[in-house]
C-alpha positions as CSV (number, residue, x, y, z in Angstrom):
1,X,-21.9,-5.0,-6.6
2,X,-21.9,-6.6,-3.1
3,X,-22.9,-3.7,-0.7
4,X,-20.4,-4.2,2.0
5,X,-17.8,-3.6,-1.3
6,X,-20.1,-0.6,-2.5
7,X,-20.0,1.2,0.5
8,X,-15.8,0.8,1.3
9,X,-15.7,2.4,-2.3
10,X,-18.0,5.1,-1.4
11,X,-15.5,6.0,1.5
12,X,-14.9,9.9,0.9
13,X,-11.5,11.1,2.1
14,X,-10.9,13.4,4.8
15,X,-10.9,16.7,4.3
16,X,-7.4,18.3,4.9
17,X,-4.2,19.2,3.3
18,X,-2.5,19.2,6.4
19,X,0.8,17.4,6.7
20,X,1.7,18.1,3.2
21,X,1.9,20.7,0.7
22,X,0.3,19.5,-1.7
23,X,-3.2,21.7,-2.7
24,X,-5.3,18.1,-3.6
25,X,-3.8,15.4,-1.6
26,X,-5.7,12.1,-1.2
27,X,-5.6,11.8,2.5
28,X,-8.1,9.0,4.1
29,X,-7.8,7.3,7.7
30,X,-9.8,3.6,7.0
31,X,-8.3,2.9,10.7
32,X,-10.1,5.2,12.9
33,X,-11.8,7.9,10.6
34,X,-10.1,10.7,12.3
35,X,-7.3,13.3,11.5
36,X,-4.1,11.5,11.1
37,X,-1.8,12.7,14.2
38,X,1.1,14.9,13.8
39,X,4.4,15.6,14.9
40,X,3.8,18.7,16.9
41,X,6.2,21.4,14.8
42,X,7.0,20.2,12.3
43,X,3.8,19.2,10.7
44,X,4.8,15.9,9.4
45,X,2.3,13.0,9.6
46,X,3.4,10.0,12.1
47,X,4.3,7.9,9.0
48,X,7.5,6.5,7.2
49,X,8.2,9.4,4.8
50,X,11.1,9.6,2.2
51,X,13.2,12.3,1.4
52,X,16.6,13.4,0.4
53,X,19.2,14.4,2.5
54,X,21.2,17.4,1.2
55,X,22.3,20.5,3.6
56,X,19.1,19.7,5.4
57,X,16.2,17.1,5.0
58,X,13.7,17.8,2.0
59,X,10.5,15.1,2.5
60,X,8.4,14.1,0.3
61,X,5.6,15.0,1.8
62,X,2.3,12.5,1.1
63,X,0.0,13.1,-2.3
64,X,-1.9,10.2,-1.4
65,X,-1.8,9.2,2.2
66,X,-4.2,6.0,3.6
67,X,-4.1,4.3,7.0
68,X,-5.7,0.7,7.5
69,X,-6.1,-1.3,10.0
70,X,-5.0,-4.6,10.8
71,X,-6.6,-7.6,11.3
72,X,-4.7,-10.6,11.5
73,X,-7.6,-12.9,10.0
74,X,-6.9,-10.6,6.7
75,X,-3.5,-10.1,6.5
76,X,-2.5,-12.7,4.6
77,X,-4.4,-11.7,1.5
78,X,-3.2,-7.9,1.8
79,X,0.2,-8.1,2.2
80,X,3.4,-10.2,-0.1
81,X,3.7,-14.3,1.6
82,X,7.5,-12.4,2.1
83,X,6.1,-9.6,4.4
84,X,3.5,-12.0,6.4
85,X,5.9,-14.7,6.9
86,X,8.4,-12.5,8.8
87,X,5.5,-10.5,10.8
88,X,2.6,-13.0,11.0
89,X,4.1,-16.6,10.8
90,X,0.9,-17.6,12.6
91,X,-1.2,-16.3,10.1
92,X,0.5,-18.3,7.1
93,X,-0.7,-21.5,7.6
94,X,-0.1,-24.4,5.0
95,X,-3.7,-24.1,4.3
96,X,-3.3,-20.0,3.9
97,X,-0.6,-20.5,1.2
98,X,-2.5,-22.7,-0.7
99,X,-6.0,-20.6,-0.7
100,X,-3.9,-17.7,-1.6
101,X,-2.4,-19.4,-4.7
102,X,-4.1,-18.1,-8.0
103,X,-5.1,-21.2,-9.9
104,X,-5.1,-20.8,-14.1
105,X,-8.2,-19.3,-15.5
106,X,-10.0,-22.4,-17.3
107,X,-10.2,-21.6,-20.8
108,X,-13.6,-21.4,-20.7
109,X,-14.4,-19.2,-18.5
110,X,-14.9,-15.1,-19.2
111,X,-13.1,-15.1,-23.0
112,X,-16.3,-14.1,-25.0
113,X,-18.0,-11.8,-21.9
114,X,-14.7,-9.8,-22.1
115,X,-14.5,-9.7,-25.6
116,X,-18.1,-8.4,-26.3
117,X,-17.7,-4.9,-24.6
118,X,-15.8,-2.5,-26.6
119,X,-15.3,-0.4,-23.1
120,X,-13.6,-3.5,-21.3
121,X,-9.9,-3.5,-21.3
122,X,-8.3,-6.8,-21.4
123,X,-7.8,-8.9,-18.4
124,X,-4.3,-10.1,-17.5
125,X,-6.1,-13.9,-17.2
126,X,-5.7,-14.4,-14.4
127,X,-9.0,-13.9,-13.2
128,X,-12.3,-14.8,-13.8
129,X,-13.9,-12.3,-16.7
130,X,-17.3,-13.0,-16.3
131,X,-17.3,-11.3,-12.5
132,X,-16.2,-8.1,-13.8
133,X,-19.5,-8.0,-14.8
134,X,-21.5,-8.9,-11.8
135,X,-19.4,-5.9,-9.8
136,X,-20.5,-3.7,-12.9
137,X,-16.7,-2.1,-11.8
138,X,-14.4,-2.2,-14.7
139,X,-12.3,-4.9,-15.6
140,X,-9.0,-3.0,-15.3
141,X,-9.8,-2.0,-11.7
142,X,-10.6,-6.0,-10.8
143,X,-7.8,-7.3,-11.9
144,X,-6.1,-11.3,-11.1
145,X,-5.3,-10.0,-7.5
146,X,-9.1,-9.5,-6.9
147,X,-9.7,-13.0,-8.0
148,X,-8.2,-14.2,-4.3
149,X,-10.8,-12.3,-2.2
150,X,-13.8,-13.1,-5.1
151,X,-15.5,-16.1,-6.8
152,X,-18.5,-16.3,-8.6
153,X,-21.1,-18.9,-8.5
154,X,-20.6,-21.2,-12.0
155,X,-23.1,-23.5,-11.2
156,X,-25.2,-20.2,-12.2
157,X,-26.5,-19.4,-16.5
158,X,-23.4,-17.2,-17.2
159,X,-24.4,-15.2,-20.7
160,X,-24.9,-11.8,-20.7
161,X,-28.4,-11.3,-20.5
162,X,-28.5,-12.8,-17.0
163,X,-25.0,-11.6,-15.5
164,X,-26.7,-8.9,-13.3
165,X,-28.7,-11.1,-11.3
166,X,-25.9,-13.7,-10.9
167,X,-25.3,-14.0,-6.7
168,X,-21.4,-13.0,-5.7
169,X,-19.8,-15.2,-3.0
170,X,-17.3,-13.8,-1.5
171,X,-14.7,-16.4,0.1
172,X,-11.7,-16.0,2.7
173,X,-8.1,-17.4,2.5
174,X,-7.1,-16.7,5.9
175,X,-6.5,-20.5,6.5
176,X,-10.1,-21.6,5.6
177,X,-9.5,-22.9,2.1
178,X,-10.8,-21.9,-0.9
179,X,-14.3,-23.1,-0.4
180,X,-15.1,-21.7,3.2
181,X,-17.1,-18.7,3.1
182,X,-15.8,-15.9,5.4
183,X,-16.1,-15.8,9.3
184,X,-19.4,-13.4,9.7
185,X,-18.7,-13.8,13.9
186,X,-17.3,-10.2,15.2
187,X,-14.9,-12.3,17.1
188,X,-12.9,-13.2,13.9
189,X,-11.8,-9.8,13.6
190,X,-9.7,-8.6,16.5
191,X,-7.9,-5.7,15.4
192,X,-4.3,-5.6,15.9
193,X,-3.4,-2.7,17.6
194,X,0.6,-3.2,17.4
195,X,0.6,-2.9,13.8
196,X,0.5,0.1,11.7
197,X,-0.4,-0.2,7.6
198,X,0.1,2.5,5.0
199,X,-0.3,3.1,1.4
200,X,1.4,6.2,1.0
201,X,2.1,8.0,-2.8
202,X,5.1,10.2,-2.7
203,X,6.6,12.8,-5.5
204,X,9.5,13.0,-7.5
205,X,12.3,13.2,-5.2
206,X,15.2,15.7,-6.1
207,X,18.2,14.9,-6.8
208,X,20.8,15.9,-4.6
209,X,24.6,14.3,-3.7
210,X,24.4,12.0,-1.8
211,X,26.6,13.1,2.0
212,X,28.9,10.2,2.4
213,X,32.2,11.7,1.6
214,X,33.4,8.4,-0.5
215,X,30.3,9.1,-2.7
216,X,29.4,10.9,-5.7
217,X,26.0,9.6,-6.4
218,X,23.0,12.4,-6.9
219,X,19.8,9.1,-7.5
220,X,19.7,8.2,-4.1
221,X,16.9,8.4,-1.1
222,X,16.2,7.6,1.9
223,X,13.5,6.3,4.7
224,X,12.3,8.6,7.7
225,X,11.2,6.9,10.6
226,X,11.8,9.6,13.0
227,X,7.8,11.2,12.7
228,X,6.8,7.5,13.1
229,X,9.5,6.9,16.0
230,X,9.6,10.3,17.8
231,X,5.6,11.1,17.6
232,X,5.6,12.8,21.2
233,X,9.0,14.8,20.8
234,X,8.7,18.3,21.9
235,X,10.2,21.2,19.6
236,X,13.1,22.0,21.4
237,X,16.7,21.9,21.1
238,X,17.6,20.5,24.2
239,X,15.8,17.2,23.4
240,X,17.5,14.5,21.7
241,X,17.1,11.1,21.4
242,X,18.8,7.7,19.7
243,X,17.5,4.4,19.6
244,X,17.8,1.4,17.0
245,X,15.1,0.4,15.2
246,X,14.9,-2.8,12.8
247,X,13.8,-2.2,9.3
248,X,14.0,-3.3,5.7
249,X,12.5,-3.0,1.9
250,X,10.9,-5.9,0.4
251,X,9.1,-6.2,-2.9
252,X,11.1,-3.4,-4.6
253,X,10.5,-2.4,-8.1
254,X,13.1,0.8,-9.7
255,X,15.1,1.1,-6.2
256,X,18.5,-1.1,-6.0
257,X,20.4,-1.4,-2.4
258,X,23.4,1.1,-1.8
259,X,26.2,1.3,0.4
260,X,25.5,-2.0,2.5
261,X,29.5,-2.3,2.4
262,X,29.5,0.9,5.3
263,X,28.3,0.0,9.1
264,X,24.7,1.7,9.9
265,X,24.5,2.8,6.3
266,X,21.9,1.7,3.4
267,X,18.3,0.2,4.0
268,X,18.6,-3.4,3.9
269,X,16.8,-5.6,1.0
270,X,14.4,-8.4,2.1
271,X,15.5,-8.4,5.6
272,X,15.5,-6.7,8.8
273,X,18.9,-4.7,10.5
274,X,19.0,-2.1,12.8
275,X,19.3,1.1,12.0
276,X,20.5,4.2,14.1
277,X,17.2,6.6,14.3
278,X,19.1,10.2,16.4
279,X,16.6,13.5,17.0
280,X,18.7,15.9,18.2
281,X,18.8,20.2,18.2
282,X,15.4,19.5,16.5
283,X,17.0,17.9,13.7
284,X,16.7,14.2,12.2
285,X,19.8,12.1,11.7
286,X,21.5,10.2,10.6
287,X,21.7,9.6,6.6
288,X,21.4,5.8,7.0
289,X,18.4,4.6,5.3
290,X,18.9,5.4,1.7
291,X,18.0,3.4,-1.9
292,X,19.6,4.3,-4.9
293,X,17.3,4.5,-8.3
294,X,17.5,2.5,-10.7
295,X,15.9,5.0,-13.7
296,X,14.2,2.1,-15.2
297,X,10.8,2.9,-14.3
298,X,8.4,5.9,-14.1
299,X,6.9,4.7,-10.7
300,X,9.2,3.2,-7.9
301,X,7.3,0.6,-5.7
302,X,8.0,-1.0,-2.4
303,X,7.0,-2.3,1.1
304,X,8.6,-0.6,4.0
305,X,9.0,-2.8,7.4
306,X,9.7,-1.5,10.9
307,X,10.1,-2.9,14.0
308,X,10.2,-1.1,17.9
309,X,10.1,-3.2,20.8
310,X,6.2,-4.6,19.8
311,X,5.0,-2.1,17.4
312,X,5.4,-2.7,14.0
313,X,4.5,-0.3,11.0
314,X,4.2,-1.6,7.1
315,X,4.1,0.6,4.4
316,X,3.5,0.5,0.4
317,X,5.2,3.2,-1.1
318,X,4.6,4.7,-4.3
319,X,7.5,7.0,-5.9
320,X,7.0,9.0,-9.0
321,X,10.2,8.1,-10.5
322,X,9.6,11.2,-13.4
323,X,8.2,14.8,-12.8
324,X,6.3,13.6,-15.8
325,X,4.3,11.2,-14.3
326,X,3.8,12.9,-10.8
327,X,2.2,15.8,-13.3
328,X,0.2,13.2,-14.0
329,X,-0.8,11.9,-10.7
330,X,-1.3,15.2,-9.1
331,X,-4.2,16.4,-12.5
332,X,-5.8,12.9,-11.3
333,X,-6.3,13.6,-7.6
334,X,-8.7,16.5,-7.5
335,X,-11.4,14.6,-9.3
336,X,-10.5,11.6,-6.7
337,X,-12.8,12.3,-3.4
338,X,-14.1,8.6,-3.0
339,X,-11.9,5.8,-2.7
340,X,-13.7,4.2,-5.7
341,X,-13.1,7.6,-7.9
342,X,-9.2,7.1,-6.9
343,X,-9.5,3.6,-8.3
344,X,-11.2,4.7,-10.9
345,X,-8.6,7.4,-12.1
346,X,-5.4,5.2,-11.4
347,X,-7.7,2.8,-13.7
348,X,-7.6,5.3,-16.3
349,X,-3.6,5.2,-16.9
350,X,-2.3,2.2,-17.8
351,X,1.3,3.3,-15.6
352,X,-0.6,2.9,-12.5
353,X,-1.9,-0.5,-12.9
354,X,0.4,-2.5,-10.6
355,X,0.2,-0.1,-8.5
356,X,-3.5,-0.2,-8.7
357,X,-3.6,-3.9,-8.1
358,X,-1.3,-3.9,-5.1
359,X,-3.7,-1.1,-3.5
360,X,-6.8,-2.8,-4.2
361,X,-5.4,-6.3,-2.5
362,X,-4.5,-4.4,0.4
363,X,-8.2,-2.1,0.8
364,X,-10.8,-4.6,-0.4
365,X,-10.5,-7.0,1.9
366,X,-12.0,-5.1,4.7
367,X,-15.4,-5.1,2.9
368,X,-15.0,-8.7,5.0
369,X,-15.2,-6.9,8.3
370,X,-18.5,-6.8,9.8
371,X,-20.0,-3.8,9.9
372,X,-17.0,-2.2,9.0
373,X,-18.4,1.1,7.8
């Protein structure tokens, strides 16, 4: 396995359960390696959280909480061409979209490595088998998004016997093509300070009715910006605050827009609208940013994009859909204390494998970053 990929996986997670209630969270700042900062009080994490609004706000609070940073040289192979396009339209070059195309496996290539190992699941195809090998990490947990950030060397012997010794390349598609290797200078990575990036696992929200008088729905949620937002409001009841902030879903999976027919009401879809965001009498209002379910999934997926003034924050969220498979995800997490072990156990349950993939396109990259750890 390349080192600068061996020790981003040996990353061990921070050792807290602040900021949530759950006893095992997954909780691991990749940005700065410190605590992630709170708001004051009320204990939230400076994140987008969901919840659901009923006679008060009920969050759900992070099980898996991770912060990365941002460097715009990257960005393009962690985030959807829909998400970098509206943020980053410098960084998606003609040359970007076309290095970050997966080209068709040839059908030569992996087929008989793969089917050799009784202990290596099948590969969607999309990638290329044989390097599953060379990373000695399992196949599952490479998956075709991996293929973008990895190529192997085929001008190398490719059977079996020799696969350990084979020489990784490791290539960059910010722009560079498909054949560059990777910018080594420091000065290729300027982090971006203005942007925020999350990958943030949620529980099953409850279902409550939802408060618009005209509605009798019980299967919606909605987005919290107001920790992310309102990070330096005190705790008092005198203070209050409104402003408008832009923000949408995109790439949503078992979520379906609701209410976009009322004024300031219902997240937008693949867009950006401003949205009312009101602290007042140390409460958080109003009920404008909801989703509605749509109960054909166990695991509810999407980005979440905000905009204030210059700073921007971008979030993947993960929703257990089920109290079945949040069971599940919270008797995985206390055996997860590296970020490889988390990959390793979301590996392990075939329900979390997009999600696993998405994850793993958004983290690996920084094994690019020099000196990174």
């Amino acid at each position: 396995m390349d080192r600068s990929v061996s020790n981003l996986l040996s990353t061990s997670k921070n050792v807290t359960n602040k900021g949530t209630t759950e006893e095992n969270p997954f909780i691991l700042s990749l940005k700065d390696k410190e605590e992630f900062s709170k708001l004051h009080a009320y204990g939230f994490h400076c994140v987008p959280h969901i919840g659901v609004y009923g006679e008060m706000y009920s969050p759900c609070l992070p099980m898996v909480l991770i912060s990365l940073p941002v460097y715009k040289s990257l960005i393009a192979r962690q985030l959807p061409n829909s998400i970098t396009e509206l943020l980053f339209p410098d960084c998606m070059s003609v040359a970007t979209k076309r290095a970050i195309t997966v080209q068709p496996r040839p059908a030569n290539v992996g087929t008989p490595l793969l089917n050799s190992s009784p202990e290596r699941k099948t590969c969607c195809g999309q990638c290329c088998a044989s390097l599953c090998y060379v990373l000695t990490i399992p196949c599952h947990l490479i998956n075709c998004l991996l293929h973008k950030s990895f190529q192997l060397d085929q001008s190398q012997e490719t059977d079996s016997s020799q696969m350990s010794h084979l020489p990784v390349k490791r290539y960059a598609s910010g722009g560079r093509g498909p054949e560059s290797p990777p910018p080594k200078d420091v000065t290729d990575f300027v982090l971006d300070d203005s942007t925020e990036l999350f990958i943030i696992f949620h529980p099953h929200p409850e279902e409550s009715p939802c408060q618009k008088f005209i509605c009798e729905n019980t299967d919606e949620f909605n987005l919290m910006y107001h920790a992310w937002l309102y990070r330096d409001a005190p705790y008092e009841q005198s203070y209050s605050m409104t402003l408008q902030l832009q923000m949408g879903v995109f790439e949503a999976k078992g979520v379906k827009p609701v209410h976009q027919d009322l004024k300031d009401a219902g997240i937008s879809f693949g867009r950006l609208e401003e949205r009312t965001v009101c602290i007042h009498d140390c409460r958080f209002s109003p009920e404008n940013a909801m989703m509605q379910k749509t109960h054909k999934m166990d695991l509810i997926t999407f980005f979440s994009v905000a905009k204030q003034q210059n700073q921007k924050v971008v979030a993947y969220h993960v929703v257990c859909a089920t109290e079945e498979i949040e069971q599940k995800l919270r008797e995985l997490l206390p055996s997860s204390n590296t970020l490889g072990k988390l990959f390793e156990s979301l590996g392990k349950h075939k329900e979390f494998s997009d999600v696993l993939a998405t994850v793993q396109r958004m983290i690996l990259p920084l094994a690019d970053v020099p000196n990174f750890n």
